[in-house]
C-alpha positions as CSV (number, residue, x, y, z in Angstrom):
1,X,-21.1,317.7,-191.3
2,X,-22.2,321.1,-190.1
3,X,-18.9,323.8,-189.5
4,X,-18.7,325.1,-186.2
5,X,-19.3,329.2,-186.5
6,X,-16.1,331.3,-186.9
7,X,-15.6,334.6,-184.7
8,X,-16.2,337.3,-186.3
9,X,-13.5,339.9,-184.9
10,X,-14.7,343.0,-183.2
11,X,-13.9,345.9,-185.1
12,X,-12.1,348.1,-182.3
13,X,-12.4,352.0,-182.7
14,X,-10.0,353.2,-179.4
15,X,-10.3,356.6,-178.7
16,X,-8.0,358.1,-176.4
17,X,-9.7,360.5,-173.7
18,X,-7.5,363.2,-172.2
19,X,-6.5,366.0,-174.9
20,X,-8.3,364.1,-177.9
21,X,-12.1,364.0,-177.0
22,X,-11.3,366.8,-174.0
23,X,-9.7,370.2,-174.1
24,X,-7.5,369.4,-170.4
25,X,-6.6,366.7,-168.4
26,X,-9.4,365.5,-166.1
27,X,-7.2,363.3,-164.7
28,X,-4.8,366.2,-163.2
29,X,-8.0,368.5,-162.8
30,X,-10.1,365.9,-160.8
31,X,-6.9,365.6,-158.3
32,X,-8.1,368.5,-157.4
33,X,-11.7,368.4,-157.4
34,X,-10.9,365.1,-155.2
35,X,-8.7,366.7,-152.9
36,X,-9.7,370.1,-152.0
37,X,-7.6,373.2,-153.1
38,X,-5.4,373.0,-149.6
39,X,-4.6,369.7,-149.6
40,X,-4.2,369.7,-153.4
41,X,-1.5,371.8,-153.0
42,X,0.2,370.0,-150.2
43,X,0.2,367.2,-151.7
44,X,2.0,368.4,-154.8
45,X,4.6,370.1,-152.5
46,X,5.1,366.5,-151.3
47,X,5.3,365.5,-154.6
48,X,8.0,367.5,-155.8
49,X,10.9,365.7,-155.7
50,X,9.0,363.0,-157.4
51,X,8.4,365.6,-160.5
52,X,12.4,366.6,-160.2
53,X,13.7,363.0,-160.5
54,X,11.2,362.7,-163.7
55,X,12.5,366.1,-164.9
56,X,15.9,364.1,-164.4
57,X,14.6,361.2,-166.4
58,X,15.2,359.2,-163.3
59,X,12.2,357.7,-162.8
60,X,9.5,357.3,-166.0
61,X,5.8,358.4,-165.9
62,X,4.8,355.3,-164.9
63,X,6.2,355.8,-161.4
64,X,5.7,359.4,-161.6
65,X,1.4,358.0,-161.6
66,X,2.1,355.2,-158.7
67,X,3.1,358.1,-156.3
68,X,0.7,360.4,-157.2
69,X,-1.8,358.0,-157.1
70,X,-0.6,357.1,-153.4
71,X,-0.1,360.5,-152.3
72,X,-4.2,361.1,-153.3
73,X,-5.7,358.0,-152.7
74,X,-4.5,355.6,-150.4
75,X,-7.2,354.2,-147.3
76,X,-9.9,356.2,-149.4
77,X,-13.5,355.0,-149.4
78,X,-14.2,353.7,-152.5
79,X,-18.1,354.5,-152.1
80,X,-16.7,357.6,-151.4
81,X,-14.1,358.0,-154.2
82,X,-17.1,356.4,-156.7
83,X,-19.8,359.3,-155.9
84,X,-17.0,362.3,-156.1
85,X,-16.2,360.9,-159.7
86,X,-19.5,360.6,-160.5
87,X,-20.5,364.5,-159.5
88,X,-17.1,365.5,-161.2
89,X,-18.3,363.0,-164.7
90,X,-21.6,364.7,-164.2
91,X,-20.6,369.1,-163.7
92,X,-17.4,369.5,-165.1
93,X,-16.2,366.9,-168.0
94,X,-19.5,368.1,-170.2
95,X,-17.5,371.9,-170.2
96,X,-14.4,370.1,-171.6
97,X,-15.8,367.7,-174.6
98,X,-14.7,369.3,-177.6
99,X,-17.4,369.3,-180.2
100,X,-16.4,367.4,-182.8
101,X,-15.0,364.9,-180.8
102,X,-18.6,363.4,-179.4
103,X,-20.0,364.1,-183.3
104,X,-17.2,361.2,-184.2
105,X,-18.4,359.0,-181.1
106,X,-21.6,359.0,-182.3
107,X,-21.0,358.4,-185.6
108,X,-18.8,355.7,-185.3
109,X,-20.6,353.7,-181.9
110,X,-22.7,351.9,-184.3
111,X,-22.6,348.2,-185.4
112,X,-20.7,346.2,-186.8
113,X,-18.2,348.7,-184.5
114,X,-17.6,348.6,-181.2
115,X,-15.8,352.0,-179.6
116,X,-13.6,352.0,-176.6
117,X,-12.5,354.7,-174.4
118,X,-8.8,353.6,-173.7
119,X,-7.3,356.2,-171.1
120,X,-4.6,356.9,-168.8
121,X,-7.1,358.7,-166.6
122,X,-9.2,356.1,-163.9
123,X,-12.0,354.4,-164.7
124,X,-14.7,355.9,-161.8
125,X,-15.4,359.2,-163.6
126,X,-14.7,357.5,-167.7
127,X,-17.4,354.8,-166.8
128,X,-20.0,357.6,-165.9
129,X,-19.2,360.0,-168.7
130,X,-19.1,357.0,-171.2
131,X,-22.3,355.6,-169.8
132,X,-24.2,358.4,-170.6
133,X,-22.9,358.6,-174.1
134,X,-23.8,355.0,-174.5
135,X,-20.2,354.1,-175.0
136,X,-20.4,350.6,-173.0
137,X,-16.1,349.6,-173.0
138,X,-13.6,351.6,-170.9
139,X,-10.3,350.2,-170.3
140,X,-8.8,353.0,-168.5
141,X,-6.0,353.2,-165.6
142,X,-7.5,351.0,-162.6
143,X,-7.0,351.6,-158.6
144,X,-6.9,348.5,-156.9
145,X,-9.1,348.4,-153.9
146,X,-9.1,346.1,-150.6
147,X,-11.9,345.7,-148.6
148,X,-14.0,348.5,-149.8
149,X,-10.7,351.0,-149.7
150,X,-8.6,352.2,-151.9
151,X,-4.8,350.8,-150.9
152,X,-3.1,353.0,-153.2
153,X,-1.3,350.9,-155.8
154,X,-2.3,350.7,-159.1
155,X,-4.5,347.3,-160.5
156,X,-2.9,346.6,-163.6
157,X,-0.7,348.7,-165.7
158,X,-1.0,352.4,-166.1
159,X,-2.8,352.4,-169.3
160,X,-0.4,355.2,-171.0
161,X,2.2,354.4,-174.0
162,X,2.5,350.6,-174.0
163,X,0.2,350.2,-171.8
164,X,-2.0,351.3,-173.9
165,X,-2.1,348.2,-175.8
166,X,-1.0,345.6,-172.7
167,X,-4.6,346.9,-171.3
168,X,-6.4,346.5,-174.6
169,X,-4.6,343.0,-175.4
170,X,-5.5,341.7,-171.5
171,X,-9.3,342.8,-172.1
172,X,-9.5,341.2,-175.3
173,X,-7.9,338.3,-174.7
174,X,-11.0,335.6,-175.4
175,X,-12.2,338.1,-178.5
176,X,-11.0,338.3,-181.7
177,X,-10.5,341.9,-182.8
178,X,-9.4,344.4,-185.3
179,X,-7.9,348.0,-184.2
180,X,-9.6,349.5,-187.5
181,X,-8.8,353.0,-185.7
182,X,-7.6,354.9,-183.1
183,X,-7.8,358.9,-182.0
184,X,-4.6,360.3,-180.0
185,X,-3.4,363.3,-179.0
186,X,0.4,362.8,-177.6
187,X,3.5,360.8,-177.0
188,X,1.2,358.1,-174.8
189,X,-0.6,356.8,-177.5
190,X,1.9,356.3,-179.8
191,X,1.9,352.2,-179.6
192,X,-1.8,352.2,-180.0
193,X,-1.8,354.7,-182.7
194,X,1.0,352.5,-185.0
195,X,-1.1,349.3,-184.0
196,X,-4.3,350.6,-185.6
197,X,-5.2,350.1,-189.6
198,X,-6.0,353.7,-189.4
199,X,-4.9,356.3,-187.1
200,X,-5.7,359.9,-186.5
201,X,-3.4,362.4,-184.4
202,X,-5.0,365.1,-182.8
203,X,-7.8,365.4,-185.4
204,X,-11.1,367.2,-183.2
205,X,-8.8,370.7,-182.9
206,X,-10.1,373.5,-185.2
């Protein structure tokens, strides 16, 4: 009687994004590539009493992201949204990779690995930059769009802290896998720091 094949787990290498393989967040600096310096700023006035009542630990980051997100991006055009990331994957994240961050990318996207970019920031401008670096799995904060528009809500979870692994659980739900390691950098990858076998904590700064 011939045995059916076993799956062989993936062996998962998650980096985080923001602060780990970058030197700034690209998610707050591409707010304001998106926006435009004036309405950048307005838009953060707005947003103010949204950043007190975190400050007050009244409301978490999570819903600190779902305003900002609808504050920026609500009734966008997501053709329009998609070639902005792309220009801002394309000019500015390649000034903010730190060095031996992409060295570890490289070294470790071979097989029988399989490296993932797992990021609070969204996934239009992390698929283009992970593209080119032949990186082919982003789970990443997600916008959800209706009818070619962005509505403003988030798709999913925010893919910070928990979420972290929530997002990497959903997408791997018909694979077998093994978090072998995982690259951080602050408080929001903490759960999927502890879940790997090995984990590094801000480890590219020299």
């Amino acid at each position: 009687m011939t045995k059916k094949p076993q799956n062989i787990p993936v062996n998962m290498i998650a980096f985080d994004f923001d602060g780990t393989i970058t030197t700034k967040d690209t998610f707050a600096l591409f707010l304001r590539y998106w926006a435009g310096t004036p309405r950048w700023l307005f838009n953060l006035l707005k947003l103010l009493p949204i950043f007190m009542a975190y400050t007050l630990k009244i409301i978490d980051r999570n819903k600190v992201k779902e305003h900002v997100v609808r504050t920026f991006f609500k009734n966008a055009n997501e053709n329009v949204l998609t070639a902005r990331a792309k220009e801002f994957a394309t000019e500015i994240i390649p000034t903010l990779i730190r060095p031996e961050a992409i060295k570890t990318l490289k070294k470790k996207n071979v097989a029988p690995n399989q490296v993932y970019i797992v990021s609070a920031s969204i996934n239009h401008y992390l698929d283009v930059w992970a593209k080119k670096h032949g990186i082919k799995h982003v789970i990443a904060t997600n916008l959800q769009v209706k009818d070619g528009y962005i509505t403003g809500e988030l798709s999913g979870p925010n893919c910070w802290g928990p979420g972290k692994m929530t997002k990497i659980t959903a997408k791997m739900a018909q694979t077998p896998f093994e978090l072998v390691e995982a690259y951080g950098d602050t408080r929001g990858d903490r759960e999927m720091l502890h879940a790997a076998q090995e984990s590094y904590f801000k480890p590219f700064r020299l």
